[in-house]
ZAMARGU-4260 file (C-alpha; in steps of 0.2 Angstrom, whole numbers, plus 5000, padded with zeros to 4 digits):
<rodrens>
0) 4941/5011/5027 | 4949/4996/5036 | 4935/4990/5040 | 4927/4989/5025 | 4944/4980/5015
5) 4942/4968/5030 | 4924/4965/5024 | 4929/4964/5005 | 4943/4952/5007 | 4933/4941/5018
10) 4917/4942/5004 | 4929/4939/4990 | 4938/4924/4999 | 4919/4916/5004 | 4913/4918/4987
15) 4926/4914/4976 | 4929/4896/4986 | 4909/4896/4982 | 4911/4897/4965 | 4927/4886/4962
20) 4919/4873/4972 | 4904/4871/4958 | 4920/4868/4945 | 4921/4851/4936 | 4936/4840/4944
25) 4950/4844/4932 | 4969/4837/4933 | 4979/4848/4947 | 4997/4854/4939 | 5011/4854/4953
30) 4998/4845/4964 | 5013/4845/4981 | 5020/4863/4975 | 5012/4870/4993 | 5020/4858/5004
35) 5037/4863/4999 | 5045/4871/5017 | 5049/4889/5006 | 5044/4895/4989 | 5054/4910/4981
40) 5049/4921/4967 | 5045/4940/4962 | 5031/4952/4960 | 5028/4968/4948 | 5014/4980/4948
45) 5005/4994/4949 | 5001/5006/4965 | 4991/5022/4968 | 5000/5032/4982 | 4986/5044/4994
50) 4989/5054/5010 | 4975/5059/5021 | 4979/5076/5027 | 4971/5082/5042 | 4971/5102/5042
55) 4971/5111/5061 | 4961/5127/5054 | 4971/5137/5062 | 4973/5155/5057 | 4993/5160/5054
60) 5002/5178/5056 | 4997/5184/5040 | 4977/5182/5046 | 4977/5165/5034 | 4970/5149/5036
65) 4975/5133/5023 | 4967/5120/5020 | 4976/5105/5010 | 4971/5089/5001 | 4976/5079/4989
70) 4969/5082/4972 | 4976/5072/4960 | 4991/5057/4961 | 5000/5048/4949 | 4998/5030/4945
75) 5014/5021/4950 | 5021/5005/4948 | 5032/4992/4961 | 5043/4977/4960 | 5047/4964/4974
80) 5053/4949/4980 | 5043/4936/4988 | 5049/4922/5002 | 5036/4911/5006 | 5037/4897/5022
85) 5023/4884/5025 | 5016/4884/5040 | 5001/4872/5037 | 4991/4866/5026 | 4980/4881/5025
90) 4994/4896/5031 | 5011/4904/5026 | 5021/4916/5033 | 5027/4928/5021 | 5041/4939/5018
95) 5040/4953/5003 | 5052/4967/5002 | 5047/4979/4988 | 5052/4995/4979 | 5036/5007/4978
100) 5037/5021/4964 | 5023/5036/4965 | 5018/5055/4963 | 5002/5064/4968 | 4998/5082/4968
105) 4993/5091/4985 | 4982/5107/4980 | 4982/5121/4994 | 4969/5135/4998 | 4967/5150/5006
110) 4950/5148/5016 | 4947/5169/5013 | 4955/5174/4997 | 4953/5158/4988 | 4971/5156/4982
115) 4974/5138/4977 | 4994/5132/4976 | 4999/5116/4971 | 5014/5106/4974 | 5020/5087/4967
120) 5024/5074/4982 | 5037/5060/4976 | 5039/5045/4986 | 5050/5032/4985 | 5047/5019/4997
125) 5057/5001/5001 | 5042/4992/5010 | 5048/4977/5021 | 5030/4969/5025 | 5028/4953/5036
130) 5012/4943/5030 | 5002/4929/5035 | 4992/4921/5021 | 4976/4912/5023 | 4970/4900/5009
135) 4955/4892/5005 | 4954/4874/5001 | 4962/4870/4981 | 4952/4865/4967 | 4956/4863/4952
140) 4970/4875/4949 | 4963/4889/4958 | 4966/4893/4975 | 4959/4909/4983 | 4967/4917/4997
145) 4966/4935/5009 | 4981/4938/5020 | 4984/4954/5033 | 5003/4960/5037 | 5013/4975/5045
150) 5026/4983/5033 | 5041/4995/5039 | 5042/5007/5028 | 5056/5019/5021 | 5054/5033/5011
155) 5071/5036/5001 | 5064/5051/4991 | 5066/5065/5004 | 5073/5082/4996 | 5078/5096/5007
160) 5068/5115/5002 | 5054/5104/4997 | 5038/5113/5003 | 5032/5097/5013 | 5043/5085/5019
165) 5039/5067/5027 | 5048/5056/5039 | 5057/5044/5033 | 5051/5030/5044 | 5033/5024/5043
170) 5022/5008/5047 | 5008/5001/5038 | 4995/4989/5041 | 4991/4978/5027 | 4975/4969/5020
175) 4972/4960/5002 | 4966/4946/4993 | 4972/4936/4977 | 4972/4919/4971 | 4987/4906/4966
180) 4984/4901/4949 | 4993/4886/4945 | 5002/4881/4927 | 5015/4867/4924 | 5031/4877/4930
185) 5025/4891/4941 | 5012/4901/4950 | 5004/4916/4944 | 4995/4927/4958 | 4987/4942/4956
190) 4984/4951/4971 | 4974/4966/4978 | 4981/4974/4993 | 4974/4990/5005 | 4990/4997/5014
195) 4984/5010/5028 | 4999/5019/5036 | 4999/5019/5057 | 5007/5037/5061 | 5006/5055/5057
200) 5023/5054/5043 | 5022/5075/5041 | 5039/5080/5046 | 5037/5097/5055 | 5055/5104/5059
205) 5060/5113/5044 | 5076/5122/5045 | 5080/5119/5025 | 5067/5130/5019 | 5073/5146/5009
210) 5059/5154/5014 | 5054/5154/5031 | 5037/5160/5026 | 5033/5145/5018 | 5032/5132/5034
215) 5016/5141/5033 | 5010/5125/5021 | 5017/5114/5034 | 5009/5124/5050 | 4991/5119/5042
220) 4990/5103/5041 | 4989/5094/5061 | 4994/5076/5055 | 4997/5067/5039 | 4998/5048/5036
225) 5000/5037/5019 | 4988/5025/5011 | 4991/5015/4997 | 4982/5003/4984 | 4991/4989/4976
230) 4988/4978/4961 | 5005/4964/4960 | 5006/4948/4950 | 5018/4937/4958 | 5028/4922/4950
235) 5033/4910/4961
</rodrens>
């Protein structure tokens, strides 16, 4: 899956400097608006949250074995800052925290009886990423880009006697692509971003259930870890 966002972002960046390279000269607004030392601005969007759930097949007390996936999820929406420092004339280091907003729905089964239970996951997350920013070459008013970042991650949303829990802590490994869209005042960006978490989040000491017996949903799954797609438009 990383591997092929890495391809993607790469592809888009190669063709889309193709195809704004064929483009007539036209008059550049804000032609020195990169070279500034920082740029500040904001970001709303739109995300899709995702686990992959890894399930250990294991067989329980009760002669049970779960198997869990997600089944459905929510689509989300995020807001952000931005803080932008020029490196060079084709990089920038950049600094983004956002407030991420989502629900999906993980559907459990019993691999014998086929009983199915369901139960909503809401995450909250304040994402810290680091990013560096590669562009292509300007023209016109169009200036493609892909960057690649590490985000800290924290999920605020935890509740106890929730059937699962996750850690609060995560880290995730960012790829995208967008383009600076220049206009007399401001940039517009939209941006596509892949966000791939690095560990297993799936928090496995459960003390605040009410009913023991349900760690059982917990006990089936060997590792859990967050992924997440990201459509923002930043103003900068």
């Amino acid at each position: 899956m990383i591997r092929k966002a890495i391809i993607l972002a790469i592809t888009a960046l190669i063709m889309g400097g193709s195809v704004l390279n064929a483009q007539k000269r036209k008059i550049e607004r804000t032609p020195y608006v990169d070279q500034k030392l920082v740029h500040f601005g904001f970001s709303l969007g739109i995300s899709v949250q995702n686990l992959k759930l890894v399930p250990n097949g294991e067989m329980n007390d009760q002669g049970e074995i779960w198997m869990a996936q997600v089944s459905s999820f929510s689509p989300g929406f995020n807001v952000g800052l931005l803080c932008d420092f020029y490196l060079c004339p084709y990089l920038n280091l950049r600094l983004v925290p956002s407030f991420y907003f989502g629900n999906k729905t993980v559907t459990f089964r019993e691999e014998f009886s086929g009983v199915q239970f369901k139960t909503d996951v809401k995450s909250n997350y304040i994402n810290v990423p680091i990013e560096l920013k590669y562009s292509a070459k300007r023209i016109n008013n169009y200036r493609p880009y892909i960057m690649v970042g590490v985000a800290p991650s924290f999920d605020v949303s935890k509740k106890k006697g929730e059937l699962l829990r996750f850690k609060t802590y995560d880290t995730c490994l960012e790829i995208g692509l967008g383009c600076d869209i220049y206009f007399p005042f401001f940039k517009f960006i939209p941006e596509l971003k892949f966000c791939f978490g690095l560990q297993d989040i799936l928090q496995r000491k459960r003390n605040d259930l009410r009913d023991p017996l349900d760690y059982k949903y917990t006990a089936s799954i060997e590792r859990a870890r967050s992924n997440m797609v990201v459509l923002s438009f930043y103003f900068e």
